[in-house]
C-alpha positions in Angstrom: 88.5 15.9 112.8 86.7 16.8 116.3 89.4 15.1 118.2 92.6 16.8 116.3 90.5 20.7 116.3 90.7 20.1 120.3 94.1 19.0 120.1 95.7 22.2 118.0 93.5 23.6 120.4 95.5 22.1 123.3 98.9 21.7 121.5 98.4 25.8 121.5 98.5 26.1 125.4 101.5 23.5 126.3 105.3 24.2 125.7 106.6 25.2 122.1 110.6 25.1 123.4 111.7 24.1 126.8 115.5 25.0 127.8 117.4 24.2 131.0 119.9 25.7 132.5 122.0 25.0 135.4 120.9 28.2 138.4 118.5 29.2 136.3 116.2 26.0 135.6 113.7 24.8 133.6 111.9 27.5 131.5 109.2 27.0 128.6 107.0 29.1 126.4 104.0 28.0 125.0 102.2 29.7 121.8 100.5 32.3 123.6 103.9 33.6 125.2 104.6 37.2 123.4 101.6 36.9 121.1 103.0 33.8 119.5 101.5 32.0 116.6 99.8 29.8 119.5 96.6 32.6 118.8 96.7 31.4 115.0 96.9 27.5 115.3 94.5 27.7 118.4 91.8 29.7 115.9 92.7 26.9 112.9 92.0 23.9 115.9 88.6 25.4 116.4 87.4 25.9 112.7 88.9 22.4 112.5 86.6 21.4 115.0 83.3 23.2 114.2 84.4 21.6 110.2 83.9 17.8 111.6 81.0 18.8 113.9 79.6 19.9 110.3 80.9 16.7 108.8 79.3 14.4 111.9 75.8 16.5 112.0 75.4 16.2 108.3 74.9 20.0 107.8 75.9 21.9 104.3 78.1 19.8 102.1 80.4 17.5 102.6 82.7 18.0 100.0 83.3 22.2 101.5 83.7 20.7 105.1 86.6 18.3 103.7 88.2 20.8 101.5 87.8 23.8 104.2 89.4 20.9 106.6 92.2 20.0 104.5 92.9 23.3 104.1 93.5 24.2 107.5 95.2 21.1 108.0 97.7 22.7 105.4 98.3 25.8 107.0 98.4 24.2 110.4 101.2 22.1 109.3 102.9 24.4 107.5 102.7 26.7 110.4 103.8 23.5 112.9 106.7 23.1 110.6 107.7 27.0 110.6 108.0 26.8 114.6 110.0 23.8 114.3 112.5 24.7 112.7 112.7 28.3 114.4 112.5 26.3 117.5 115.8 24.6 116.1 117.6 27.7 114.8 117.3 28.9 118.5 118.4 26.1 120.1 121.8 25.8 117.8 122.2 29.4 119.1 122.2 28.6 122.9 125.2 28.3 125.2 126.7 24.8 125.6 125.9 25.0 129.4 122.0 25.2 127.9 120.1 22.6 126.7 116.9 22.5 125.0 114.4 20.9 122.6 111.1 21.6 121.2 108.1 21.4 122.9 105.5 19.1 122.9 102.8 21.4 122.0 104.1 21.9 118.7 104.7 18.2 118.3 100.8 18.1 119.4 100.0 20.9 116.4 102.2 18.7 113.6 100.0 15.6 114.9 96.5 17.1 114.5 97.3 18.8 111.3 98.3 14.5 110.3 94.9 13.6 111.9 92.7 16.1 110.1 93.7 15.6 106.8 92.8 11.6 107.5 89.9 12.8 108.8 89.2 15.2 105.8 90.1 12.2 103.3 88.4 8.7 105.3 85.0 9.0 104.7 82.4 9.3 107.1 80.4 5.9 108.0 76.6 6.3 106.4 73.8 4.8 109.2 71.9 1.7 108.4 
């Protein structure tokens, strides 16, 4: 749950769409760009991440860490998802001279939204 918090985290910061056009070039926005949704998944990546460090530090219960994880991990998703397919709406509505394609920071986002709900569900090895 660490590792997918620091990557919604990260998937916040790289490119959500990419388009390319010939004169113009290559131009991406990231999450951030125009007070994007980037600030809302970047938050969810770190209470994510503070939820595992609870989880690996054996602090409060385990049962709210998973749940609070698993809900994020919900939104996050449901959130990656959104931008997808806003993402796609956009790109039906370029010019044929323009092409275009989602970013990989919101392919990051969908992927550690996946990871933290196996990380909310495996359970956490007990020491010998």
């Amino acid at each position: 749950m660490l590792i997918a918090g620091a990557l919604a985290v990260l998937g916040s910061f790289l490119p959500w769409i990419t388009a390319t056009a010939a004169f113009v070039g290559t131009l991406s926005r990231n999450g951030f760009d125009g007070g994007g949704d980037g600030i809302f998944t970047a938050a969810l990546g770190i209470v994510i991440a503070l939820l595992g460090i609870a989880l690996l530090a054996r602090s409060g219960r385990a049962r709210t860490a998973r749940i609070g994880a698993a809900v994020c991990a919900i939104v996050l998703g449901w959130v990656a998802a959104t931008d997808i397919g806003s993402v796609n709406d956009r790109l039906k509505g370029l010019d044929s001279a323009v092409s275009g394609s989602v970013g990989t920071g919101l392919i990051v986002i969908a992927f550690a939204a996946a990871l933290t709900v196996i990380g909310a569900v495996v359970p956490v090895q007990k020491g010998r």
